[in-house]
C-alpha positions in Angstrom: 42.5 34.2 -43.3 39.0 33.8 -42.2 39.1 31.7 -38.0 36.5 29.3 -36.8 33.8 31.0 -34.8 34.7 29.3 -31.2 31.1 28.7 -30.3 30.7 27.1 -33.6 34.3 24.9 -33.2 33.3 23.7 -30.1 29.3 22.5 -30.8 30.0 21.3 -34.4 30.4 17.4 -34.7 33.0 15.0 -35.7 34.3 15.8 -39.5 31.5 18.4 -40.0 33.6 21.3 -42.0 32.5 25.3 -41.1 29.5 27.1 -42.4 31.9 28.9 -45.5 33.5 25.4 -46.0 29.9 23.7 -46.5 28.4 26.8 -48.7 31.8 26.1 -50.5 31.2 22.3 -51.5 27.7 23.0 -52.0 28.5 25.7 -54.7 31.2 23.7 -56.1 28.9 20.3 -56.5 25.9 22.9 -58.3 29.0 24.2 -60.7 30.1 20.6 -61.2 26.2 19.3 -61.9 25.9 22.5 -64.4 29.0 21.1 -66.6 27.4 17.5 -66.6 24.4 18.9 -67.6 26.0 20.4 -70.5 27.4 16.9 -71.4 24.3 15.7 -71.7 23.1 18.1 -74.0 25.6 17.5 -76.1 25.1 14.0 -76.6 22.0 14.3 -77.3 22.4 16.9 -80.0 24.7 14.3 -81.4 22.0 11.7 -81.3 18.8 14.2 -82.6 17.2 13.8 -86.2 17.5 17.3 -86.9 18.5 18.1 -90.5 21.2 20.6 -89.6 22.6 18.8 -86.7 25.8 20.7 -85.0 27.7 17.7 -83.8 29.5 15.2 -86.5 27.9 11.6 -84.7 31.2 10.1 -84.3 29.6 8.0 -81.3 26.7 5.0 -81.3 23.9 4.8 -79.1 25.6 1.9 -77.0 28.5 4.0 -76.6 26.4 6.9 -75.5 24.4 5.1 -72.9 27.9 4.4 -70.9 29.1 7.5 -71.4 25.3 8.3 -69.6 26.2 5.9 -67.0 29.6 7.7 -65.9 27.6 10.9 -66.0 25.2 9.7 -63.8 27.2 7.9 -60.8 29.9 10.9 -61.1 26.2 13.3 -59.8 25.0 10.5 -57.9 28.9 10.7 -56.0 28.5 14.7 -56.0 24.9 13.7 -53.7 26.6 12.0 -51.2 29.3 14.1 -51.1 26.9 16.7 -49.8 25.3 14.2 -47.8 28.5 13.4 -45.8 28.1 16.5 -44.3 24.2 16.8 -44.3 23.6 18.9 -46.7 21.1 18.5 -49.9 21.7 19.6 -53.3 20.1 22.6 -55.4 18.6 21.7 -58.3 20.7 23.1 -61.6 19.7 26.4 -63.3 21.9 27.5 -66.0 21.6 25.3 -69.6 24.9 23.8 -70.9 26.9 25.2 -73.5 30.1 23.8 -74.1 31.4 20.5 -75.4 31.9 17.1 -73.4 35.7 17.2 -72.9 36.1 21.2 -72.6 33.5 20.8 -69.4 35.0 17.8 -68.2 38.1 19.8 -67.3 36.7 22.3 -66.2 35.1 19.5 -63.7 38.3 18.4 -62.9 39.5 22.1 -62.1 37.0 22.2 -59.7 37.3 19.3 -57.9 40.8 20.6 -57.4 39.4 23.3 -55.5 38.0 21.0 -52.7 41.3 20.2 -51.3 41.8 21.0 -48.2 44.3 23.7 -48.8 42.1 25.3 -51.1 39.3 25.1 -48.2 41.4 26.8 -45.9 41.1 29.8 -47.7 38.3 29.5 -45.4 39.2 28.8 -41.6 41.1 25.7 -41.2 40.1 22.1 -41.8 39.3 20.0 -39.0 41.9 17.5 -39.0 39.3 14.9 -38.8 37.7 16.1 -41.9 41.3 16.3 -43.9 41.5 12.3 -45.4 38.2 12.2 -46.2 37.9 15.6 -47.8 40.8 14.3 -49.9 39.0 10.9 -50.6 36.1 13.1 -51.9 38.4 14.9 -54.5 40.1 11.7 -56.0 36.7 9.8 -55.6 35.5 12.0 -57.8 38.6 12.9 -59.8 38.7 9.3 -60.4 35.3 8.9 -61.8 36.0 12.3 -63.9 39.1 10.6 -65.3 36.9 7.0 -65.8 34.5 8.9 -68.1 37.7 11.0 -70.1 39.4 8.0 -70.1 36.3 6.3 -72.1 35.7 9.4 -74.6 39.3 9.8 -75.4 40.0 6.3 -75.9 37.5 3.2 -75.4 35.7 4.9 -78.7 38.9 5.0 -80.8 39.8 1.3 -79.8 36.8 -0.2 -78.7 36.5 -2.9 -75.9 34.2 -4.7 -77.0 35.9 -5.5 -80.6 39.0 -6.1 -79.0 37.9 -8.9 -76.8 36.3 -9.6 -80.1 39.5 -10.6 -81.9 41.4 -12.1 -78.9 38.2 -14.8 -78.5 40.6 -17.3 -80.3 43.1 -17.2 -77.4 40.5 -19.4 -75.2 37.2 -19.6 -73.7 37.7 -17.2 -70.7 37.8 -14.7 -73.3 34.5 -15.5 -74.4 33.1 -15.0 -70.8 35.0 -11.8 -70.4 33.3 -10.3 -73.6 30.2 -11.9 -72.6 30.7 -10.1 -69.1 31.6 -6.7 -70.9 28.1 -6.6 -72.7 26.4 -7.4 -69.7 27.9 -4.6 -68.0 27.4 -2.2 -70.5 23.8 -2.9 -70.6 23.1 -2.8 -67.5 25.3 0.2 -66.7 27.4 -1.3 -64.0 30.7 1.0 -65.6 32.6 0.0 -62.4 33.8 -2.9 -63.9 35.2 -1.7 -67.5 38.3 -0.5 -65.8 39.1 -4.0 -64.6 37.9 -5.8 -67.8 40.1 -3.5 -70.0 42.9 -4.7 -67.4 42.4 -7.9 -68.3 41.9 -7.6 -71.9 45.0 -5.6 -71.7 47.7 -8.6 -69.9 45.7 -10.7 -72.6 46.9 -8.8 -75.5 50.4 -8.7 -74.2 51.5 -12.6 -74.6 54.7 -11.4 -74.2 58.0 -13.5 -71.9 60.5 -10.6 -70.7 63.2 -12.2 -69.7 66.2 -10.0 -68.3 69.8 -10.3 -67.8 71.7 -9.1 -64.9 75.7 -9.6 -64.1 79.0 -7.7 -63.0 80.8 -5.2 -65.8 82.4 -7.7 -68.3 80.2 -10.4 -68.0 79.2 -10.7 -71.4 75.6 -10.1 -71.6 75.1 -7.6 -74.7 77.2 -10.3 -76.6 75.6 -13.2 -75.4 72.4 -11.9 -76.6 73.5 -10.6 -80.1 74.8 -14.5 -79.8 71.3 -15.3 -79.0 69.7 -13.3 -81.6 72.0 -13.8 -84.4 72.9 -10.0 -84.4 75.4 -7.6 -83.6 72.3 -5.0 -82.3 74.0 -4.4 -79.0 77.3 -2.2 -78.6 80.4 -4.4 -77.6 84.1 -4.4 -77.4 86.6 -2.3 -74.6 84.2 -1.7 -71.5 80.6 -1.0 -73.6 78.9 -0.9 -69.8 75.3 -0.9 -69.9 73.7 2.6 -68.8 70.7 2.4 -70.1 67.8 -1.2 -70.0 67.7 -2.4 -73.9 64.9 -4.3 -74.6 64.9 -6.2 -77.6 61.5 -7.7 -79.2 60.5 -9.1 -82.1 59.9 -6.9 -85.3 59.8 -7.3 -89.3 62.7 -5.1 -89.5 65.7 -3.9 -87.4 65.3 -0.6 -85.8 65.5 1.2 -82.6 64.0 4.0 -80.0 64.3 5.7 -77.1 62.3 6.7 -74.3 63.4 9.6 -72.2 62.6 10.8 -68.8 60.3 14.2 -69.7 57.9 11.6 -71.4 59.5 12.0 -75.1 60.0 8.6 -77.4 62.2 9.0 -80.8 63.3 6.7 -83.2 66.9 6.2 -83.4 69.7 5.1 -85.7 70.6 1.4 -84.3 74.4 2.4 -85.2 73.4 5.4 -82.8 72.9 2.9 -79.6 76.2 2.7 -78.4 76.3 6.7 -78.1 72.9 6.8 -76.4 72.8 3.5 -74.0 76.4 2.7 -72.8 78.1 4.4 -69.7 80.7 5.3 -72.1 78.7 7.0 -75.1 76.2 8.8 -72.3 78.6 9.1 -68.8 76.1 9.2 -65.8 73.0 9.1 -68.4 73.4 12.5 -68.7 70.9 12.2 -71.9 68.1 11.5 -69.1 67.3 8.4 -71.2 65.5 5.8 -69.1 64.9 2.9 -71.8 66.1 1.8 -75.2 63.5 -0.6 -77.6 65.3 -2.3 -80.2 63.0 -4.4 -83.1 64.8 -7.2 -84.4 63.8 -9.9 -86.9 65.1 -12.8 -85.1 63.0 -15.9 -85.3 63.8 -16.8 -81.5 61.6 -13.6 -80.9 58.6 -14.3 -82.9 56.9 -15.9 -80.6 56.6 -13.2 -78.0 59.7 -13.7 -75.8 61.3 -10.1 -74.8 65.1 -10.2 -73.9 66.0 -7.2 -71.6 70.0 -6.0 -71.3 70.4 -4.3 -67.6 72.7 -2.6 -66.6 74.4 -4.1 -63.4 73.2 -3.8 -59.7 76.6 -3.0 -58.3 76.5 -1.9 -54.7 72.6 -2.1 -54.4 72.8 -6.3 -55.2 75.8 -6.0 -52.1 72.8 -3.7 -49.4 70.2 -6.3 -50.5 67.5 -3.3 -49.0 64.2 -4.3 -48.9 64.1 -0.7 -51.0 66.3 -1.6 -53.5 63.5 -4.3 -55.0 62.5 -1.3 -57.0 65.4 -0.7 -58.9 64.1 -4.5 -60.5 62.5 -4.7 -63.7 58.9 -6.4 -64.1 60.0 -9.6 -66.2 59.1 -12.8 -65.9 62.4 -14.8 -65.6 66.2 -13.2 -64.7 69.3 -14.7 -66.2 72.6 -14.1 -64.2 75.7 -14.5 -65.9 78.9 -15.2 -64.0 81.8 -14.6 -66.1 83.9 -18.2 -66.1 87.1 -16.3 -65.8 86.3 -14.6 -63.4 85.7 -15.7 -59.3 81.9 -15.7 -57.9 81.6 -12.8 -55.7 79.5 -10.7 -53.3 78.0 -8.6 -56.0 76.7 -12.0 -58.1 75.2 -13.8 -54.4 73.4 -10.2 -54.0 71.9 -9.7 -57.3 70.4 -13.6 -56.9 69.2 -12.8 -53.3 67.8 -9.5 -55.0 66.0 -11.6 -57.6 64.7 -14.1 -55.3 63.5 -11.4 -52.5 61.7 -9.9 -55.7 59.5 -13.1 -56.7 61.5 -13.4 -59.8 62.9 -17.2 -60.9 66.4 -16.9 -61.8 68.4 -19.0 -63.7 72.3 -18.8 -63.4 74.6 -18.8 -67.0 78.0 -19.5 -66.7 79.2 -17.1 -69.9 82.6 -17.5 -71.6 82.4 -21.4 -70.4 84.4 -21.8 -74.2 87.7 -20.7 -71.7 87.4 -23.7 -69.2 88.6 -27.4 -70.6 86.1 -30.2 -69.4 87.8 -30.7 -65.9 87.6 -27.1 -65.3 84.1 -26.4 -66.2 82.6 -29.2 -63.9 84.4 -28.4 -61.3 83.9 -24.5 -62.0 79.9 -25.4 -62.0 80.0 -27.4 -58.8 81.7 -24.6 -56.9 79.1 -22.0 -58.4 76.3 -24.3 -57.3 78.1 -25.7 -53.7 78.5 -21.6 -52.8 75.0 -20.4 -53.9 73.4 -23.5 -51.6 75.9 -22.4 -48.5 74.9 -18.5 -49.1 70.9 -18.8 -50.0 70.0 -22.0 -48.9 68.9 -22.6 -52.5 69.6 -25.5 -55.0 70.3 -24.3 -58.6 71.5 -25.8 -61.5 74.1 -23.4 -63.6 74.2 -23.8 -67.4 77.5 -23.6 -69.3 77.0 -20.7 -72.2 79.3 -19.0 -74.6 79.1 -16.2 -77.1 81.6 -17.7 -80.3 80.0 -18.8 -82.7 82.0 -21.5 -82.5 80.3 -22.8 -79.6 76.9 -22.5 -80.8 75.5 -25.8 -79.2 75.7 -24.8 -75.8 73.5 -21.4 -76.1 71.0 -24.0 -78.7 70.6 -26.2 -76.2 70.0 -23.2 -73.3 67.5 -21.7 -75.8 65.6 -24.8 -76.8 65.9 -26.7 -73.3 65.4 -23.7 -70.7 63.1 -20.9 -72.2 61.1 -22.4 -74.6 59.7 -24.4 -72.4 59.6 -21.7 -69.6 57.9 -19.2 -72.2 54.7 -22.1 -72.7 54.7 -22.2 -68.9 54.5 -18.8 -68.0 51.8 -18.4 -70.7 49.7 -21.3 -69.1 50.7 -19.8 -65.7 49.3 -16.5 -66.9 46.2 -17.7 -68.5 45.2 -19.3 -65.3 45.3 -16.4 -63.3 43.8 -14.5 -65.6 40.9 -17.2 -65.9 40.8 -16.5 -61.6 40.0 -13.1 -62.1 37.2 -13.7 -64.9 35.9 -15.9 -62.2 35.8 -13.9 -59.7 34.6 -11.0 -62.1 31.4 -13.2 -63.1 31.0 -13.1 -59.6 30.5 -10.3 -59.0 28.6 -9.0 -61.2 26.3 -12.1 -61.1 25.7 -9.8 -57.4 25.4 -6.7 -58.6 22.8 -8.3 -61.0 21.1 -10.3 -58.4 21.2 -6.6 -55.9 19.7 -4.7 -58.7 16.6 -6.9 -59.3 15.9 -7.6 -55.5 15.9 -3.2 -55.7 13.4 -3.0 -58.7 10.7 -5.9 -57.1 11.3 -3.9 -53.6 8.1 -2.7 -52.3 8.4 0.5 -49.7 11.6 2.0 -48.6 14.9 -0.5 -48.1 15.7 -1.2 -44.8 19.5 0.6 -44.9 22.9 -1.1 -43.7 25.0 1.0 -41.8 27.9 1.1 -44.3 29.0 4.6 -43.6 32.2 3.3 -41.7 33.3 1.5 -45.0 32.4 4.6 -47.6 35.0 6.3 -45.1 37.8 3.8 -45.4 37.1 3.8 -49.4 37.6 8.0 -49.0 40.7 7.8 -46.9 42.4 4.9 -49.3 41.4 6.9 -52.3 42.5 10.1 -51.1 46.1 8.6 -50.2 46.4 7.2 -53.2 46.0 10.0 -54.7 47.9 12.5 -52.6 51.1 10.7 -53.5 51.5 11.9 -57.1 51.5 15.7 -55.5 53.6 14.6 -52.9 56.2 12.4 -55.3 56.9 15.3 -57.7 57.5 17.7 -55.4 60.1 15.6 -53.5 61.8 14.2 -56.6 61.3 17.9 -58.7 63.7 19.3 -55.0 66.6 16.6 -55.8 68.6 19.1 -57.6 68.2 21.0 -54.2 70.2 18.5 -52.1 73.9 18.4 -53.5 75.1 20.0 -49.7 73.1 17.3 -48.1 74.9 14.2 -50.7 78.2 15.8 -49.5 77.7 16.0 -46.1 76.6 12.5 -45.5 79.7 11.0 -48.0 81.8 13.6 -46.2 81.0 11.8 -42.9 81.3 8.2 -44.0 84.5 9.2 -45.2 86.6 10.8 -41.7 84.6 7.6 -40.1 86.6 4.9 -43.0 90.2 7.1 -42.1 89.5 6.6 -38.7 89.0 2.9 -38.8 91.8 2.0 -41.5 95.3 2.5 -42.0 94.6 3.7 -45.7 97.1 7.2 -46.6 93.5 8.0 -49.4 90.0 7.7 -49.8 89.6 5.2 -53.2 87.3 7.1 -56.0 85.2 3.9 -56.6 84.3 3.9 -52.8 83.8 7.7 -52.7 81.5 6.5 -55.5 79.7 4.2 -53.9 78.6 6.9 -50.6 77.6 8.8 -53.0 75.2 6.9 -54.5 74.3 5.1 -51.0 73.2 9.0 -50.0 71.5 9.6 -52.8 69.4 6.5 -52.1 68.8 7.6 -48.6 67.8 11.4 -49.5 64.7 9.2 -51.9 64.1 6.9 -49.2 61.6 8.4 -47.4 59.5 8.9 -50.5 59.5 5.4 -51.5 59.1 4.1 -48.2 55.7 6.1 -47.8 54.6 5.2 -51.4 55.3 1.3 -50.2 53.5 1.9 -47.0 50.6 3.9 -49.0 49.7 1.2 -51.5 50.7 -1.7 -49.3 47.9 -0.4 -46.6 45.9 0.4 -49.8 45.6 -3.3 -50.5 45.3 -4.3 -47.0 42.3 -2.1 -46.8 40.3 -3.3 -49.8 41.3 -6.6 -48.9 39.4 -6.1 -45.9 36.2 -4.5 -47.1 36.1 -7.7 -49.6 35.8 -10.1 -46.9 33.1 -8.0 -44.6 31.2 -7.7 -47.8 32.1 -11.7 -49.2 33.7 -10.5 -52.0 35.7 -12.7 -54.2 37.1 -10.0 -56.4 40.4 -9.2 -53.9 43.7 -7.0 -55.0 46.7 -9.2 -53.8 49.8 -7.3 -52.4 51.7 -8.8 -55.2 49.8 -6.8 -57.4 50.9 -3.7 -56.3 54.5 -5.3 -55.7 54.4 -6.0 -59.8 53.8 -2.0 -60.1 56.5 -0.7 -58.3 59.4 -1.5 -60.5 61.8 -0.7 -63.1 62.9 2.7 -60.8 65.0 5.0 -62.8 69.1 4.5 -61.4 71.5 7.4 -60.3 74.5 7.2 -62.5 77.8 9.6 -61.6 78.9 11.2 -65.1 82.6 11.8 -63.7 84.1 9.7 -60.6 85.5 12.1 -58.2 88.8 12.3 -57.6 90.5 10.2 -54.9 91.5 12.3 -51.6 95.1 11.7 -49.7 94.7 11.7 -46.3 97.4 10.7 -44.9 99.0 14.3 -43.6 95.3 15.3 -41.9 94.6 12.3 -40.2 96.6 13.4 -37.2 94.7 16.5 -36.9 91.9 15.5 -35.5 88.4 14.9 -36.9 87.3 18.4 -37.3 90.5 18.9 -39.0 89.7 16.0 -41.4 86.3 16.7 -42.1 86.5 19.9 -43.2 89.4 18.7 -45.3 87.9 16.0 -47.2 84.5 18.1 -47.5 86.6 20.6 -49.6 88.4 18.1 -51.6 85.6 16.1 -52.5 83.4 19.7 -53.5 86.2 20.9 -55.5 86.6 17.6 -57.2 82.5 17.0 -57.8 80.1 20.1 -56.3 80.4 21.6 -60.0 78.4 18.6 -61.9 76.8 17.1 -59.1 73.9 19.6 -58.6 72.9 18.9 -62.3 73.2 15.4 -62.4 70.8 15.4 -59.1 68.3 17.5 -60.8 68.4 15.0 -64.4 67.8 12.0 -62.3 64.8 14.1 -60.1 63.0 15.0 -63.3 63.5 11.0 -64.4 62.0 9.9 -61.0 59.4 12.1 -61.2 58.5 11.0 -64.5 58.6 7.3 -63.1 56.4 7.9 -59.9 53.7 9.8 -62.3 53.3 6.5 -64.0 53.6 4.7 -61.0 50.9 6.6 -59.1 49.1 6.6 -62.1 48.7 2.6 -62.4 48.1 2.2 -58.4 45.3 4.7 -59.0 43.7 2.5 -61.6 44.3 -0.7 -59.2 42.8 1.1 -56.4 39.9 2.3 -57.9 39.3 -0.7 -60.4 38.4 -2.4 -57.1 37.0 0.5 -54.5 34.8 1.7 -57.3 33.0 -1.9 -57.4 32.7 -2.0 -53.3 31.3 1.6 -53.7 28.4 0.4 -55.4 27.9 -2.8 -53.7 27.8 -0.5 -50.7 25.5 2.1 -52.6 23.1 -0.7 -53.9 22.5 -2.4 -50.7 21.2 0.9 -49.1 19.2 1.0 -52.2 21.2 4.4 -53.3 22.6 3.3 -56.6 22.0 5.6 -59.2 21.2 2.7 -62.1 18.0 2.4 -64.0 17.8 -0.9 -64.3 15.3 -3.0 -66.9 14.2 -6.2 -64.6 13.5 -8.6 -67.4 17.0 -7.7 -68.4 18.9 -8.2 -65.6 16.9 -11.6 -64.9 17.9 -12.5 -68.2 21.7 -11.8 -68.0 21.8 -12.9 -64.1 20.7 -16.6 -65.5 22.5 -16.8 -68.5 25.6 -16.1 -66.2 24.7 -18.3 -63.5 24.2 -21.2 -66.6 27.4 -20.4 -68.1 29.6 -22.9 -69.1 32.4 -23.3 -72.0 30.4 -25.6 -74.3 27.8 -23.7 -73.9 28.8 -20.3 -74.5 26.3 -18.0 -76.6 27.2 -16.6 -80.0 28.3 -12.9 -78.9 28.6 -11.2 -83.0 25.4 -9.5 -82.0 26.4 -7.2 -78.4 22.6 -7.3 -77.5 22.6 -11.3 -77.7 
């Protein structure tokens, strides 16, 4: 490996990389510019008169000219790149050749090849120059992916005509398409990612509401109760493995989703093998969801009913790191079986709910098997306990699954999520509305930035901006680094089986030593196990937490120095990081005696019990580690995934702020058109919103 010339170590300035590590970026940007030139060419080919044109124009000119507008801030990005370590470009010499997409990759590959453990193929990276090397890769990665993202999609189900057809859900809509075709005319693509966002949560209109409880509680039969169905497995035991969700469709049928990325459809009669801890022990089928159609009127209107399966020992920890074992609904139902005594588990899964930001409501299930007396006096106890343990004041309402007793689950329906499903859509409208505000905005100030640029006389007087672009790099570089650094940790689970061992091993001599008890209980072996799986992950989650936590933090900031409106709220990111994949044990272990070795002293009993429990569980437990690794690592790529497009939604918009107040904005801008479209913005109102069939209205 090439070394740092010492004289050239010592004299060289903060972040500046070596001579070989310069000449690299330099070539690298030239190769990248030579690709986007071949882009180019190609869309223009598409667009040319000739009679025997080579491209099939599948693309319109409006379509074109954004495509044009990634192109060019992706080179205008490659520029300062080079200018961060003050350098200037070459100009491109070699024609392009190949199609848009093929070269995009090839892009991508390249920008690979800046990380810094590529560069240290030649002499080491200054540690000062690591972050924001890796900032410049996913700054530009993420642009890369902004402009695939628009030719493999946007043209096949185009933004525009979407926002088109949800107009009729109010008049925000209309100022969101009316933003839309400002933006695309005036080439300000750093905003499509968050109007698609938008146009996206608008689409939804959907309530998920999710049930949680203990084994036995009734919930799968309680909502084939609520459904008028028989959808969901019953009977001895049918314990939940797998989440269910049930929506409306025009006829029953069923799916799942598994944790290598593949969806099938399923027989429903087939559910009860694939989603219950009996039919799949451990989820040994690596199945992480279920999606059930059903034609049930209470449905139709968009309300999603979610089985879970239960929280068990993680609702008893309350960890601020079990929060992302949640799912992302809107309202949680917990059932507390009326035969049954409230317990530990049922006050942690409500403090779980409540520590997660989602309203709970509390179902007394099976209240058919209490007489009058007993069920008011059951309810008051529920609702006296949960007050003394939470400090909360909840009202719990009496359910049952017989159809005998339908007027009790009619009245829950009718009286408790109706109602809740309206306000949860006004609730979501009007944040949604905030952000259109805030959007409008914004780009009323890029607008108003790019005309006070075109009527500039002389050169602008520059800002010194440079310490923001660097906190942009570094948060954009973390981001990123954490889908790399997820998979490997998740992909090495099946590695860790010794590790699991040890650490129940340990809990175990430390429980004989503090009890009289002659074994170790299975179900509590059981539990270790799965509280040292959890800690083996829980380093990884904690730095993804801290990661997109300080993420936040740090765009929040750069809004307020810049008087922003547009800000990225930690519950934002909270809302991503949710519905993590469970560890399920296929096979309990075995329970261990004890009582002859616990005289023997502790080394004695340790290397007892660590034999016992491998004999009765090392033989499964290595796979079962590496199933639920690969469905992690499936999880954080779509995790990371949406962070990114959070992130960057938002950086990418401060980037250019930045970029057009120095005057360095890559935009050709028309000046009657962004007068135009900066006063018919600033005039906006809802009765007076213009008639948007024609997108150059």
């Amino acid at each position: 490996m090439p070394e740092q010339n010492p004289e050239t170590a010592m004299t060289r300035n903060p972040g500046q990389l070596n001579e070989p590590q310069q000449t690299r970026l330099r070539i690298t940007c030239q190769y990248i510019d030579k690709l986007l030139s071949d882009v180019e060419d190609i869309l223009q080919a598409a667009s040319s008169q000739s009679p025997f044109p080579r491209y099939i124009v599948d693309i319109n000119p409006a379509q074109i000219r954004v495509i044009e507008d990634h192109i060019r801030r992706l080179r205008s990005q490659l520029v300062r790149t080079l200018a961060w370590q003050h350098m200037k470009p070459m100009p491109p010499d070699i024609p392009a050749t190949r199609a848009a997409l093929t070269h995009l990759t090839f892009v991508d590959i390249a920008i690979e090849e800046l990380k810094p453990h590529y560069m240290r193929g030649f002499g080491a990276v200054p540690e000062d120059a690591v972050n924001e090397l890796n900032g410049v890769v996913h700054e530009l990665r993420a642009l890369v992916t902004s402009t695939e993202r628009y030719l493999n999609q946007e043209l096949n189900r185009n933004l525009e005509q979407r926002l088109g057809r949800l107009e009729k859900t109010g008049f925000d809509v209309v100022l969101l398409r009316l933003l839309e075709q400002i933006a695309t005319r005036n080439g300000l693509v750093e905003f499509r990612l968050r109007i698609d966002a938008l146009a996206s949560r608008l689409e939804e209109d959907t309530f998920e509401v999710a049930l949680f409880g203990r084994v036995s509680s009734g919930k799968s039969s309680l909502l084939n109760a609520l459904l008028g169905t028989d959808v969901l497995p019953v009977g001895v035991n049918p314990i939940t493995a797998v989440p269910t969700k049930l929506r409306y469709g025009k006829t029953l049928k069923a799916a799942v989703a598994y944790g290598d990325g593949r969806s099938t459809l399923v027989p429903v009669e087939e559910l009860a093998r694939l989603v219950t801890e009996q039919g799949n022990p451990g989820n040994l089928q690596n199945i992480v969801r279920a999606i059930v159609e059903v034609p049930s009127p209470r449905l139709q209107q968009g309300i999603l009913l979610v089985d879970t399966p239960g929280l068990g020992s993680l609702a008893k920890r309350g960890a601020a790191e079990t929060l992302a074992y949640l799912p992302s609904c809107d309202l949680a139902l917990l059932l507390i079986d009326a035969g049954a005594t409230l317990n530990e588990e049922d006050i942690g899964t409500l403090r779980l709910l409540y520590e997660g930001g989602i309203p709970a409501l509390i179902l007394l299930s099976k209240s058919d098997l209490l007489a009058n007396g007993d069920l008011h006096r059951a309810i008051s106890y529920i609702e006296g306990h949960i007050k003394h343990e939470l400090r909360i004041t909840t009202t719990v309402h009496p359910v049952s699954a017989l159809s005998s007793y339908p007027v009790l689950l009619d009245q829950f329906f009718e009286r408790q999520l109706l109602p809740r499903f309206e306000k949860a859509r006004e609730l979501r409208e009007a944040s949604i509305a905030r952000k259109i505000g805030a959007m409008r905005e914004a780009i009323m100030a890029a607008l108003d930035s790019n005309l006070h640029r075109e009527r500039r006389v002389g050169p602008p007087a520059r800002v010194e901006t440079s310490d923001l672009e660097s906190v942009l790099r570094v948060v954009t570089g973390e981001v990123g680094e954490q889908r790399t650094a997820l998979d490997h940790a998740f992909r090495r689970l099946g590695e860790t089986p010794n590790a699991v061992l040890e650490a129940v091993t340990k809990q175990a001599v430390a429980w004989v030593r503090n009890t009289s008890e002659s074994q170790v209980p299975s179900l509590r072996l059981s539990e270790w196990i799965h509280e040292a799986v959890g800690g083996v992950i829980q380093p990884s989650m904690e730095r993804l937490r801290n990661v997109g936590q300080r993420a936040v933090s740090q765009l929040q900031k750069i809004a307020g120095e810049m008087g922003r409106s547009d800000i990225p709220s930690q519950a934002d990111f909270e809302a991503i990081l949710r519905d993590m994949p469970r560890f399920e044990l296929a096979t309990l272990p075995d329970s261990i005696r004890v009582s002859h070795w616990k005289f023997w002293g502790q080394n004695v009993l340790r290397s007892r019990i660590g034999a016992a429990l491998r004999e009765s569980i090392d033989s499964h437990l290595k796979e079962e580690l590496h199933l639920y690794g690969m469905a992690l690592s499936q999880w954080s790529e779509q995790i990371v995934r949406k962070l990114e497009m959070l992130v960057n939604s938002y950086a990418d918009a401060y980037r250019m702020q930045i970029h057009r107040i120095n005057g360095t904005s890559d935009v050709a801008a028309n000046p009657a058109q962004l007068q135009a479209d900066l006063e018919l913005l600033k005039s906006w109102r809802p009765e007076s919103a213009p008639d948007l069939t024609d997108a150059h209205a």
